[in-house]
C-alpha positions as CSV (number, residue, x, y, z in Angstrom):
1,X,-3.6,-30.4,10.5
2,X,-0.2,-31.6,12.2
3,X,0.6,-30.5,15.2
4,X,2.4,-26.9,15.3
5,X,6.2,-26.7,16.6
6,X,5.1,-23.3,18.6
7,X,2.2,-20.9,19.6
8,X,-0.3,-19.8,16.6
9,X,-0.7,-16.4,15.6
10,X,-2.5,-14.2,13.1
11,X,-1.6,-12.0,10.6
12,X,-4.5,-10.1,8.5
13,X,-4.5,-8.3,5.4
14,X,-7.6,-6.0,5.1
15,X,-6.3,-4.6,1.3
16,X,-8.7,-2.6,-1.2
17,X,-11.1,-5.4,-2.6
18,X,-10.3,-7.8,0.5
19,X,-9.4,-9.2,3.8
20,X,-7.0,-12.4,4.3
21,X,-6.3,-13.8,7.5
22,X,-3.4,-16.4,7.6
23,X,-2.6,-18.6,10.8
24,X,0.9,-19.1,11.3
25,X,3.3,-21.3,13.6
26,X,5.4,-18.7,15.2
27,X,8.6,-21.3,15.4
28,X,8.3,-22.4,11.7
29,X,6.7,-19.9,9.6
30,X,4.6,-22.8,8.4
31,X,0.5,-21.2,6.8
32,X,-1.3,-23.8,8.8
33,X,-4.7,-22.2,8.1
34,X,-6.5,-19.3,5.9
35,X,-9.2,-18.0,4.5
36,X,-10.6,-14.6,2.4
37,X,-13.5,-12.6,1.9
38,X,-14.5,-9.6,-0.4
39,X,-15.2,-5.9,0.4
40,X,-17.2,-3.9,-2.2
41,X,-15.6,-0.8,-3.4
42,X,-17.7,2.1,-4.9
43,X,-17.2,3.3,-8.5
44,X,-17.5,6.5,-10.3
45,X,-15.7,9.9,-9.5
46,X,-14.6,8.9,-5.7
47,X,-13.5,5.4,-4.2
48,X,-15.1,4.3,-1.2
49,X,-15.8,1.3,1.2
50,X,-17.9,0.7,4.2
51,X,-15.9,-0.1,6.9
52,X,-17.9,-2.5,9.1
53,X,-17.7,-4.8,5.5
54,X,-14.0,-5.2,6.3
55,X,-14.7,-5.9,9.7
56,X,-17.6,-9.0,8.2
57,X,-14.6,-10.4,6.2
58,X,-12.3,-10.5,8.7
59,X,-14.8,-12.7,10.5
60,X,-15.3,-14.9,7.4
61,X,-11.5,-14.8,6.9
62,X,-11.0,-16.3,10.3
63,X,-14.0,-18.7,10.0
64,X,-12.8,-20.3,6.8
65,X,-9.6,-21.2,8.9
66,X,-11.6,-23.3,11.6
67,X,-10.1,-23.9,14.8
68,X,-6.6,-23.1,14.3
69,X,-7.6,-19.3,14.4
70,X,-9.0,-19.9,18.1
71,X,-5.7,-21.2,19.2
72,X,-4.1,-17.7,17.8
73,X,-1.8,-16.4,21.0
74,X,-1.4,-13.2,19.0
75,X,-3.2,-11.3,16.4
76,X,-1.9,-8.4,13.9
77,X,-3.3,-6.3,11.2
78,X,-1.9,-4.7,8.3
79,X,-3.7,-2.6,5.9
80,X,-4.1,-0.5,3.1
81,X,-3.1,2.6,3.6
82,X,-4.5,6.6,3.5
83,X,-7.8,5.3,4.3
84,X,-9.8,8.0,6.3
85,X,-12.0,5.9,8.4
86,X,-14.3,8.3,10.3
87,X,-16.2,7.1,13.3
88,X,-19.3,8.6,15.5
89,X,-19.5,8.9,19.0
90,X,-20.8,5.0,19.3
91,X,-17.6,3.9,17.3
92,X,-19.9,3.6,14.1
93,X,-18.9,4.8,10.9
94,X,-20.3,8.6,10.1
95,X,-19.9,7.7,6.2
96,X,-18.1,5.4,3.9
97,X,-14.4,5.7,4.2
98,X,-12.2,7.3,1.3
99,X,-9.9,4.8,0.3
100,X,-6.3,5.5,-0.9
101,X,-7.3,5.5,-4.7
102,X,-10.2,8.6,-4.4
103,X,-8.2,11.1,-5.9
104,X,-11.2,13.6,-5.6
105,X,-8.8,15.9,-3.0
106,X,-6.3,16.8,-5.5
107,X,-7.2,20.5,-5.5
108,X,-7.1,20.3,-1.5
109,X,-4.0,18.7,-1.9
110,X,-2.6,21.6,-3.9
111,X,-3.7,24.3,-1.7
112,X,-2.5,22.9,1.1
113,X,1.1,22.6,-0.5
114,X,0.5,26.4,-1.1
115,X,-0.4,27.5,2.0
116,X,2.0,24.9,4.2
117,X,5.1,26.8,2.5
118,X,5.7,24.5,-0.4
119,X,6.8,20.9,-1.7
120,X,10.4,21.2,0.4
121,X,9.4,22.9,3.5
122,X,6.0,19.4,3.2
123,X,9.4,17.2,2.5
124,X,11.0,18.5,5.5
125,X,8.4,18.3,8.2
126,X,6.9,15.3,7.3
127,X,9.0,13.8,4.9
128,X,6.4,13.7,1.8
129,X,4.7,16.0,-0.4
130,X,1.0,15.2,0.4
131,X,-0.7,14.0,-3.0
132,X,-5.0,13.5,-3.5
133,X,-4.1,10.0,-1.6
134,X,-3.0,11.2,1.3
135,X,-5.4,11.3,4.9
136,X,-4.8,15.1,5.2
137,X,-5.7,15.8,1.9
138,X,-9.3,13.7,2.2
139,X,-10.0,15.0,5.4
140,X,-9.8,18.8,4.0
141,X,-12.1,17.6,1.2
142,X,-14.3,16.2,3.8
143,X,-14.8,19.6,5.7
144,X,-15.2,21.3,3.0
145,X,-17.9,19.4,0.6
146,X,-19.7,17.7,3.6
147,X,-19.2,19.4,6.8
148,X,-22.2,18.1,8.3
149,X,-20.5,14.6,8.5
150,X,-16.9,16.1,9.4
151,X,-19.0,17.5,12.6
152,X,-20.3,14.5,13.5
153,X,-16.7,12.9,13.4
154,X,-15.8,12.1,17.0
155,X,-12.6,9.4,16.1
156,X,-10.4,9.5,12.9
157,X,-8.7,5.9,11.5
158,X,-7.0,4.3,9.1
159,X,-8.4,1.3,8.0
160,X,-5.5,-1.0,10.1
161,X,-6.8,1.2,13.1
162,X,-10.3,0.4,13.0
163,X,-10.3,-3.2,12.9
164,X,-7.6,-3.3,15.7
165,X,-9.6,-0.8,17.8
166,X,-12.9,-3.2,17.3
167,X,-10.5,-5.9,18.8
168,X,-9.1,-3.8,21.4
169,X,-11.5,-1.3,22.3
170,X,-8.6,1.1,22.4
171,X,-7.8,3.7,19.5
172,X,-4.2,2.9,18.4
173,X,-1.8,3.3,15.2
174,X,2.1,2.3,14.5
175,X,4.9,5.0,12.7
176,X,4.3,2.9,9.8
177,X,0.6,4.4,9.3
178,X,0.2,7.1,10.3
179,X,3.3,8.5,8.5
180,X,1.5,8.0,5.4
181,X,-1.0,10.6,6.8
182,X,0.7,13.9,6.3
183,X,-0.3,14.8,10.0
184,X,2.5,13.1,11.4
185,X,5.7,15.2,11.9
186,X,9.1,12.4,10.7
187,X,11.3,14.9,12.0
188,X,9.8,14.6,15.7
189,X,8.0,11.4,15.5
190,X,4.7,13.1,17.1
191,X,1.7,14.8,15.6
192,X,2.3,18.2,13.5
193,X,-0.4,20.4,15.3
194,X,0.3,23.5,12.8
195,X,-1.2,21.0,10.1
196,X,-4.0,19.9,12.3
197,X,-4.9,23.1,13.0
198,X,-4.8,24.3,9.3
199,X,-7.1,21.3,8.2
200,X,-9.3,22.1,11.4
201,X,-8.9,18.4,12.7
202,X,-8.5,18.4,17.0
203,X,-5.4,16.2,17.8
204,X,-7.6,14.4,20.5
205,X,-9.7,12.6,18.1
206,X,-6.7,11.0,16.7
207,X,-5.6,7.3,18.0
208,X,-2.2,6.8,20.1
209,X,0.9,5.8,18.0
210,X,2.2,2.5,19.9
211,X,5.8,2.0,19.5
212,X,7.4,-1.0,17.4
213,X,7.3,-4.0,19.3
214,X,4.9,-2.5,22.2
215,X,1.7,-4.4,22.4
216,X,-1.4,-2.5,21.2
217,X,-4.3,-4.4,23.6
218,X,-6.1,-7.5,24.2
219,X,-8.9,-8.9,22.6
220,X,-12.0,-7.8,24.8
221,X,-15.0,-9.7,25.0
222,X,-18.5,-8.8,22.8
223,X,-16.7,-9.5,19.6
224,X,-18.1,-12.4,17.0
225,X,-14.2,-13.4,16.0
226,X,-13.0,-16.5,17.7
227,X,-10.6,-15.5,19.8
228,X,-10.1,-15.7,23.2
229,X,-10.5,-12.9,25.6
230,X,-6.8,-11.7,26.2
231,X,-5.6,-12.5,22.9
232,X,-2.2,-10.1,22.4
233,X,-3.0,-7.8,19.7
234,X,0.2,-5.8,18.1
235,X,0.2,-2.5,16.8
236,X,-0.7,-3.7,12.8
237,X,1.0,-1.5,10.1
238,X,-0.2,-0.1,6.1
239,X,0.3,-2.6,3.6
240,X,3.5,-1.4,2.5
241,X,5.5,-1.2,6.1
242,X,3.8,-5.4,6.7
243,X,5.0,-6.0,3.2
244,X,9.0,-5.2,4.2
245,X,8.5,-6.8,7.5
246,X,7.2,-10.1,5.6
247,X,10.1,-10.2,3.5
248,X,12.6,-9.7,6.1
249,X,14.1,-6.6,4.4
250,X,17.2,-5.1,4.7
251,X,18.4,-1.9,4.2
252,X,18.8,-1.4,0.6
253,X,17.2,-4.3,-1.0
254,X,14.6,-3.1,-3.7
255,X,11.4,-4.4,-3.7
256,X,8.5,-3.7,-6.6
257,X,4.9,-4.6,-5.5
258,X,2.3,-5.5,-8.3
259,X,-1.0,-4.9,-7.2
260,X,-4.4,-2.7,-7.8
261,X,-1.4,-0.1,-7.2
262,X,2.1,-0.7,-7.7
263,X,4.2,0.1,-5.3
264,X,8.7,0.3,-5.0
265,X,10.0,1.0,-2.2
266,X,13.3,-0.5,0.1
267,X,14.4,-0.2,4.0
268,X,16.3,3.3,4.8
269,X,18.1,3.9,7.7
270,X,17.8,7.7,6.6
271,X,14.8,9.9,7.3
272,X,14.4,10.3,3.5
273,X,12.5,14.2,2.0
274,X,12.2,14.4,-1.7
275,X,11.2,17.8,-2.3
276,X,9.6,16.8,-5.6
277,X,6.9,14.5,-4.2
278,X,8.0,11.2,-6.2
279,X,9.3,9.3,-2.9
280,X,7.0,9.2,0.0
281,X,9.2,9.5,3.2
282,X,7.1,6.6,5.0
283,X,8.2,5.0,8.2
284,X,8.8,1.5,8.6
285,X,7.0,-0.6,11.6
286,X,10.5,-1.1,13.0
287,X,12.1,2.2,13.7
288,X,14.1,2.7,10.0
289,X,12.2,4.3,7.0
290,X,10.4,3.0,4.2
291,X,11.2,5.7,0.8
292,X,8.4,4.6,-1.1
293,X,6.8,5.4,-4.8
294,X,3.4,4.4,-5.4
295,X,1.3,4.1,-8.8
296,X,-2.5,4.0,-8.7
297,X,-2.4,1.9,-11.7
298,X,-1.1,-1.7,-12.0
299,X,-2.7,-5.0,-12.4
300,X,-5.8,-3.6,-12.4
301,X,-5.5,-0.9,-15.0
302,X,-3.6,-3.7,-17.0
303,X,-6.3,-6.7,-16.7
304,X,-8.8,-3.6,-18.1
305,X,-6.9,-3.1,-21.0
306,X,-7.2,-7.4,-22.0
307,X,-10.7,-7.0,-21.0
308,X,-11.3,-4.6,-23.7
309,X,-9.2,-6.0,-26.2
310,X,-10.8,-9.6,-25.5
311,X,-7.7,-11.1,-24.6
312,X,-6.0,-12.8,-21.9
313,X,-3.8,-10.7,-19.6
314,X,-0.9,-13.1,-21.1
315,X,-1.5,-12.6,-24.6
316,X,1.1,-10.2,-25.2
317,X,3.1,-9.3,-28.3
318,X,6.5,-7.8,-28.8
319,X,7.7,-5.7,-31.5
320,X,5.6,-2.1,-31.9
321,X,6.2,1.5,-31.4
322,X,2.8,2.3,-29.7
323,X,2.8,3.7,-26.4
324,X,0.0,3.1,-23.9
325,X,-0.6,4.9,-20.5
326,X,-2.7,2.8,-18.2
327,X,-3.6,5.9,-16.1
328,X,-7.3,4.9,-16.0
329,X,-7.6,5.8,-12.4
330,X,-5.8,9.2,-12.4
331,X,-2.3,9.0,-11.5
332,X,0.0,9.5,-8.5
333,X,3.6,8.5,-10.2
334,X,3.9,11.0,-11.9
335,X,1.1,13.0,-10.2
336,X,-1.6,13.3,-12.6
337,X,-4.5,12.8,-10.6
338,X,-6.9,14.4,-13.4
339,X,-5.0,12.1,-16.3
340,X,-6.7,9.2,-18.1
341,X,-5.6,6.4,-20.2
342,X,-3.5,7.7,-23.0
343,X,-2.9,6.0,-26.6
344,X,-0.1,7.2,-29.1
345,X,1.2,5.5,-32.4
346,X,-1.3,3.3,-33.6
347,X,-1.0,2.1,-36.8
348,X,-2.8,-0.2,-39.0
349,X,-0.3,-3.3,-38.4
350,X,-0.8,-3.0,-34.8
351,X,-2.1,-5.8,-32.8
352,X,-4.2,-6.4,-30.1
353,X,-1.1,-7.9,-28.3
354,X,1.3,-5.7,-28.8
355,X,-1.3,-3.0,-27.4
356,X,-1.7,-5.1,-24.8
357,X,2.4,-5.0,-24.0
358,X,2.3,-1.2,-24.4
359,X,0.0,-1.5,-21.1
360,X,2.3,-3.3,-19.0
361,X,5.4,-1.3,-20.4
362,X,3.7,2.2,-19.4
363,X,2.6,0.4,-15.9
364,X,6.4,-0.5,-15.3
365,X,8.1,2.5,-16.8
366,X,6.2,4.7,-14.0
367,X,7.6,2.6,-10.9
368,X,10.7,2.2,-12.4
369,X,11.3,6.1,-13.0
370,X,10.7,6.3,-9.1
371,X,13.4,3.5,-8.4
372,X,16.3,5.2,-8.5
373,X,14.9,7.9,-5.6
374,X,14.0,5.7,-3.7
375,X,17.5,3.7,-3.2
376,X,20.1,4.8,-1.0
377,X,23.8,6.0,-2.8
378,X,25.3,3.2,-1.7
379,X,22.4,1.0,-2.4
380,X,23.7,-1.9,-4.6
381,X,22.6,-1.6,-8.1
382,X,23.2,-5.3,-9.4
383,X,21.3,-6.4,-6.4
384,X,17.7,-9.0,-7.8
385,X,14.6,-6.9,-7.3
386,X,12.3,-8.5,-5.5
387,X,9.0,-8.7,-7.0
388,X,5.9,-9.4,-5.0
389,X,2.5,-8.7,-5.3
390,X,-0.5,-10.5,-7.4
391,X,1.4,-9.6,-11.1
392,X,4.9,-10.9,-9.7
393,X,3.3,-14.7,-10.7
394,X,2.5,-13.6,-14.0
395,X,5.4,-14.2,-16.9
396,X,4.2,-10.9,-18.5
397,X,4.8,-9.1,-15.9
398,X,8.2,-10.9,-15.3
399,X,9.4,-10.1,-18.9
400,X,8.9,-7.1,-18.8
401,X,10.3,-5.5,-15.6
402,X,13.4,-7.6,-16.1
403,X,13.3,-5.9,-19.6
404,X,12.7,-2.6,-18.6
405,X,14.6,-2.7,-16.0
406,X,17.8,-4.5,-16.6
407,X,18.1,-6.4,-13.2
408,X,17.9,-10.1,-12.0
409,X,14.8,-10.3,-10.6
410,X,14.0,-12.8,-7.4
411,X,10.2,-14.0,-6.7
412,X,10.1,-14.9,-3.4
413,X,7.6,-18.4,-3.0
414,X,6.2,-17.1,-0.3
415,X,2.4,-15.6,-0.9
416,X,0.6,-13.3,0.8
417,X,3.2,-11.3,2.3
418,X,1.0,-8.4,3.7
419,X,-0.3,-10.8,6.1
420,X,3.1,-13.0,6.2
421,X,4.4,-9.3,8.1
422,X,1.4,-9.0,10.4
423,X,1.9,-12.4,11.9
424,X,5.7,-12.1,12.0
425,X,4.4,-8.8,14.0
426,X,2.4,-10.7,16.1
427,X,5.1,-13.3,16.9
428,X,7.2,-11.2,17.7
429,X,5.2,-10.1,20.9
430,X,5.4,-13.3,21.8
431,X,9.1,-14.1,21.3
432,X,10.7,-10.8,22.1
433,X,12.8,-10.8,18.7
434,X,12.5,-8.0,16.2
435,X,9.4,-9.0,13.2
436,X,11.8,-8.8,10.4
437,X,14.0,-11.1,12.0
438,X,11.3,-13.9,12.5
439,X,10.5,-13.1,8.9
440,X,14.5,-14.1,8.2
441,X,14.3,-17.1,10.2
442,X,11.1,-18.2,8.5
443,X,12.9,-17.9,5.3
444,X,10.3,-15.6,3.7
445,X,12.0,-14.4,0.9
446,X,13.8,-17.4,-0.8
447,X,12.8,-17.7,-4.1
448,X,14.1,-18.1,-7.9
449,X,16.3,-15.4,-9.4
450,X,15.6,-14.8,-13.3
451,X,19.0,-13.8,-14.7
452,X,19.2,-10.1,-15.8
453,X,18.5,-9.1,-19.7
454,X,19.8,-6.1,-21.4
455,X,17.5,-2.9,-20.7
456,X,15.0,-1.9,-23.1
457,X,16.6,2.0,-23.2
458,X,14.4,2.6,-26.3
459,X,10.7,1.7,-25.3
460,X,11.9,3.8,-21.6
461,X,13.3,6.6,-23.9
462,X,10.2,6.7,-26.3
463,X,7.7,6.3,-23.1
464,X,9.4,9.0,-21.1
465,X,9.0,11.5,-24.9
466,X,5.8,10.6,-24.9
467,X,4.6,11.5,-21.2
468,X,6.7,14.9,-21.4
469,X,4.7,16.0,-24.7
470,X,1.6,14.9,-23.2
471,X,1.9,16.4,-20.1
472,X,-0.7,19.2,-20.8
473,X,-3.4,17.3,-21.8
474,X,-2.8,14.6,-19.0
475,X,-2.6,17.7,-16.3
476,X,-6.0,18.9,-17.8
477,X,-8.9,18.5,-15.6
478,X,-11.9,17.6,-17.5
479,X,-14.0,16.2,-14.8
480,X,-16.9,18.6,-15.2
481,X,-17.2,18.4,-18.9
């Protein structure tokens, strides 16, 4: 390893199936070390993870990068978000968290839209309509199928929160978070205790929201990580929030994440509140906004459908009229947490590839429906999308946003941009400047452009029929059948 030009720092990913630590030179932007390790993730009706695994990989993360991570000055996590990570009295988890993806709440997510005064008045206070992923939503679900456990709850996290508190010893979360909770007021920056009180949960067992650029802790001693007692720890963010801050984002600039969900979102300097639920009104880990629309079906739910069809995930084939909707996991975009996958206009000439293209057209068709509410007015619409994510390296993927969506489309080289934003977090405590900016001067987001080709009105039009007729059968709840 050659010398760095300036201090080390961390930046973590702790995502659904993993966590991925990268060690970064804070004057270059230069990966001069990393490493990854799985988590397991529970199958069946709900989606769950033990949270001391995440808190295992991160140590094998950081092991796998050698001695470079025990140089670290600073350390930051980012996450995935919604997570409800609930904790005993001795800091250990009371059960397995609920990840983002269990979509078991939706009928607690639904009364408590009811009872809260509706979609607009949700929009309003906390600047989203709280769908089956959202905290709030899983922690009413908690009470009220195993109140046992919600008793013995003596600290609520997110997942980001829970490994920084094990590094810390201090109970901490960022705007970025924690606005992705539905407990957290946009309007007033502070907790909503009307909503706490309706979902029964006491403010105090809730972690202190540190301010962008504020440092969270230190690392305290009695941990197995390697690194030094004193280490500056920064406030971490959700997934999302680290993404923008890895790519440097301005205001305006679309960006569509391919992952296990699929994600669009852009930098607001407007406290956004879509009454209809699409956008989220997320915060950003900077002091702007983050108007975001999330899928619960991307590479995942695509790489499922090759599986079964035997081929691989780049095997695709133009030229049908079938429609396939890859809601295998329920949906959030639209909000058909009940739905499953959904097949129309097969015909004998079909092919296995062109069924296989009908995947990743109804994957793209649901974040780019979203796109438009999430930009600004006076966003620029000729402006590339930047695509990021695991699916933004793959050509299929590439094809067909650019065709789906008309737009040039930029993929920026760098990887592993959740924990790219974490370390520019982390550097920034130690520089003073503002993250996104050391994510600029690190040139973060250079990358190609692919030119733009005309949109595919026809496959949108014909995908957007199909949804609206299915819409009653998707909506349909056959869980108990």
């Amino acid at each position: 390893m050659s010398a760095a030009e300036g201090p080390l720092v961390v930046g973590v990913d702790t995502s659904t199936q993993s966590t991925k630590a990268l060690v970064v030179d804070a004057a270059t932007g230069r990966v001069v070390a990393s490493g990854q390790a799985p988590h397991t993730v529970s199958s069946g009706a709900g989606r769950e993870s033990d949270p001391r695994q995440w808190w295992d990989a991160l140590g094998e993360a950081l092991g796998q990068c050698g001695d470079a991570a025990r140089e670290a000055a600073a350390v930051s996590v980012g996450g995935q978000q919604h997570g409800l990570v609930t904790l005993d009295a001795q800091g250990e988890p009371v059960r397995p968290a609920l990840l983002w993806n269990d979509v078991r709440s939706a009928p607690q997510a639904s009364r408590l839209i009811d009872e809260l005064g509706g979609a607009k008045a949700w929009a309003e206070r906390t600047g989203s309509v709280p769908s089956a992923s959202f905290t709030v939503t899983k922690w009413a679900w908690l009470t009220e199928h195993e109140p046992d456990a919600a008793r013995a709850v003596k600290a609520v996290r997110l997942p980001h929160d829970y490994l920084t508190e094990r590094l810390t010893g201090e109970g901490t979360t960022d705007r970025g978070d924690v606005s992705g909770t539905g407990w957290w007021a946009s309007g007033t920056e502070a907790y909503d205790e009307e909503i706490l009180a309706r979902v029964g949960l006491d403010p105090a067992l809730l972690p202190r929201v540190v301010r962008p650029g504020e440092v969270a802790g230190t690392v305290r001693d009695g941990h197995s990580l390697p690194f030094a007692k004193g280490t500056l720890v920064a406030a971490g963010t959700g997934d999302n929030a680290a993404a923008a801050l890895g790519l440097g984002l301005r205001p305006g600039v679309p960006v569509m994440s391919l992952g296990t969900s699929g994600t669009v979102y852009a930098v607001s300097q407007r406290r956004p509140a879509d009454p209809t639920g699409t956008v989220a009104g997320f915060a950003d880990a900077r002091g702007d906004w983050l108007p975001l629309a999330c899928t619960l079906n991307c590479t995942l739910a695509v790489d499922r459908v090759a599986a079964l069809l035997n081929l691989d995930r780049e095997a695709v084939e133009p030229g049908t009229d079938v429609t396939l909707l890859p809601f295998l996991d329920g949906e959030r975009t639209p909000n058909l947490p009940h739905s499953s996958g959904l097949l129309h206009g097969l015909r004998h000439d079909t092919t296995a590839g062109q069924l296989l293209q009908a995947a990743y057209d109804g994957a793209v068709h649901s974040l780019l429906g979203a796109l438009d509410l999430v930009l600004d007015a006076d966003a620029d619409p000729s402006a590339p999308l930047l695509l990021i994510g695991g699916g933004a390296r793959g050509t299929a993927w590439q094809r067909t946003v650019r065709r789906l969506s008309g737009r040039p489309v930029q993929i920026p080289e760098a990887k592993e941009l959740v924990a790219l934003g974490a370390a520019a977090q982390a550097a920034g405590l130690l520089t003073g400047e503002d993250a996104a900016a050391v994510a600029r001067r690190w040139n973060t987001a250079a990358g190609p452009v692919l030119d733009a080709v005309e949109r595919d009105e026809a496959t949108l039009e014909r995908i957007t029929g199909v949804l609206s007729d299915a819409a009653p059968l998707l909506e349909r709840d056959t869980s108990s059948r």
